[in-house]
N, C-alpha and C positions, 0 to 999 in steps of 0.2 A: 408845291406845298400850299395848302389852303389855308385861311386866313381864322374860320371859326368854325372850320371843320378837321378831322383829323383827315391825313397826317399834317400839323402842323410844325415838322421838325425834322430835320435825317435821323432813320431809326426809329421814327415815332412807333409807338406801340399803341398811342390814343386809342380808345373807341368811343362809340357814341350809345347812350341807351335811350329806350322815350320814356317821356312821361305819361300814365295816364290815370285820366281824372277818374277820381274815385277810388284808385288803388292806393291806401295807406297804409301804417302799422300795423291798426286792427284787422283790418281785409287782408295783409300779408299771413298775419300769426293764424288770422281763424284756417286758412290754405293751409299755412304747414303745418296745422292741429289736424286738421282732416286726413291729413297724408301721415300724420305720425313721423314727419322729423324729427319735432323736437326728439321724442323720446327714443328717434335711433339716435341721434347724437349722443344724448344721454349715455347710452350704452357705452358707448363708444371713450367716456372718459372712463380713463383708469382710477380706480378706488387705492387709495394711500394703504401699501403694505402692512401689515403689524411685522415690528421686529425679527429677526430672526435669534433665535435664543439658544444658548449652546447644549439645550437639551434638542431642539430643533436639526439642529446640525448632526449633535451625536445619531440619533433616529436615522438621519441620510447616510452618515457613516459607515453605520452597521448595512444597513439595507445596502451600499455600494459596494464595500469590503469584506463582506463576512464571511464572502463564499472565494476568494482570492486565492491564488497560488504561492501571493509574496507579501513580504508585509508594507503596511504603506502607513504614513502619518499626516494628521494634520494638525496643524499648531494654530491656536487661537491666540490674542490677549486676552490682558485680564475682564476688557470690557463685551468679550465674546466675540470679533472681529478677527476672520481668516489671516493670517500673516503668511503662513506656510502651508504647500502640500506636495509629501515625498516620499518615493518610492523603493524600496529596496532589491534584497532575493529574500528567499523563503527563511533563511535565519534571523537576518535584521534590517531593519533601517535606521539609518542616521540623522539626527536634526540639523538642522544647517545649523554655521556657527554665527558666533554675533550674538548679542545681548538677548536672554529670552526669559527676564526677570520674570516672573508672577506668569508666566505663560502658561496656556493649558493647554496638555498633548493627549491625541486619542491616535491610538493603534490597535491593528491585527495582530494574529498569532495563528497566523496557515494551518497549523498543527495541532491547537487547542480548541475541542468542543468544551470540554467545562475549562476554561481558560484561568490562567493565575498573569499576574504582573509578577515579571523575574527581576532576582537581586538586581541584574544589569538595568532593567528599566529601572529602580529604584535608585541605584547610583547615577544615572543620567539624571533622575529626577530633583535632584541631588545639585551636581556638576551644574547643570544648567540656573538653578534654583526655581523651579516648575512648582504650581502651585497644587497643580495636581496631573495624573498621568494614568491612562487609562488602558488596559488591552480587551479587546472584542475578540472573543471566538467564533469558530464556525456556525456555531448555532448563535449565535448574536447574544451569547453572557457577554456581560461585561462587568470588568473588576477593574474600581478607582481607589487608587493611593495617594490622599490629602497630605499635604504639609502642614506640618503643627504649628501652632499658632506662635512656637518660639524659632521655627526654624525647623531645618531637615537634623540640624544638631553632628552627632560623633557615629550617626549610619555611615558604615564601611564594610567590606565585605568580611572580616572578619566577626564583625559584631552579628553579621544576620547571619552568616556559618553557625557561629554559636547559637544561636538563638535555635534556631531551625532544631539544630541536635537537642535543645535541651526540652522542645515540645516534643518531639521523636521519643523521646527516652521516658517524658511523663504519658504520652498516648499508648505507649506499650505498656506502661506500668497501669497502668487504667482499664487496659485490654481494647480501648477504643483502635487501637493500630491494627490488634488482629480481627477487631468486627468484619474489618470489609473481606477478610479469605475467606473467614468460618461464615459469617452471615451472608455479608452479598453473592460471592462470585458461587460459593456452593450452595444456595437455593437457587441462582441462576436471576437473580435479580438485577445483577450488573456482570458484564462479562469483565474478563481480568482488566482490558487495557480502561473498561471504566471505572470499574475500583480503583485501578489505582490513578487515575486524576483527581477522581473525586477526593479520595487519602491525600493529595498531595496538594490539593484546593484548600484544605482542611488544616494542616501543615504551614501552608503559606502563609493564611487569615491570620492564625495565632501567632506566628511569627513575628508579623508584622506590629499585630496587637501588643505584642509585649516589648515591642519597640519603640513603644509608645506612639505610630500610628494609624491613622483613620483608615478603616476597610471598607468599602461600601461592593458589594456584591448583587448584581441586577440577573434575574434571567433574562434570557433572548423570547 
């Protein structure tokens, strides 16, 4: 073991470098300016994210889900932060249980290209007390059902049953119910099975609407 050279110790790891005259800071920087260090280092740091925003998320949603076989969810909080994501069959999926105050849920609907939010999402939305609760269709619609600012309130299924028939009853009386056979499906503008989502998209909106609430309706 050497005295003032390395290794000075068991396991020494020491080394020795020289000195030489004339090589300083400035002589060192102007070298790795020539060589463009700095500026791959540079590179090399990572730039601080921008947020991710729950309209952010919803966009990757759709683009991961829309074309799915089963329906799947994902649960945020209120300050747009993942908590949950779950998978079902092609009927439903379930929210895990446990407190999911003010939370906001986005799902599929395997089976809907112009998609509606069903009474049952509406009563989970409800159950849970969700602040809002969204389904994505195959073609990437998407329809969100806000919570009113007093609450989800006396929504039960017999209240949206009624509701639903009492818009039924004024869109025929209107003739708006039979637009879609006379008009769409017999000039061939929508085939039947699209008449009737689109009637039944139609149906939903006001339903809801007269429930006192929020419809927000996006295309894909």
């Amino acid at each position: 073991v050497g005295d003032t050279e390395p290794p000075e110790h068991p396991s020494c790891r020491c080394t020795s470098i020289p000195v030489i005259e004339g090589l300083n800071d400035e002589s060192t920087q102007d070298w790795r300016e020539r060589r463009g260090l700095d500026e791959a280092e540079k590179s090399e740091i990572k730039q601080p994210q921008e947020p991710v925003t729950i309209k952010d998320s919803t966009t990757k949603f759709i683009d991961m889900y829309k074309g799915s076989d089963v329906e799947n969810a994902v649960v945020y909080d209120k300050n747009g932060s993942l908590l949950h994501t779950v998978s079902g069959n092609r009927d439903e999926v379930s929210l895990p249980k446990g407190n999911l105050d003010d939370a906001i849920v986005i799902h599929n609907h395997p089976d809907q290209s112009i998609v509606s939010v069903s009474p049952e999402d509406v009563l989970t939305a409800k159950e849970k007390n969700l602040s809002e609760i969204s389904a994505v269709g195959t073609s990437g619609d998407k329809m969100t059902i806000y919570r009113p600012a007093e609450g989800w309130g006396e929504i039960n299924e017999p209240r949206i049953a009624s509701a639903r028939e009492g818009v039924i009853s004024d869109m025929k009386r209107s003739g708006e119910f039979n637009r879609y056979v006379n008009d769409e499906i017999k000039t061939g503008r929508m085939s039947t099975d699209e008449a009737a989502a689109e009637l039944n998209n139609q149906i939903v909106k006001e339903t809801y609407s007269r429930l006192g609430l929020k419809v927000d309706y996006a295309k894909g």
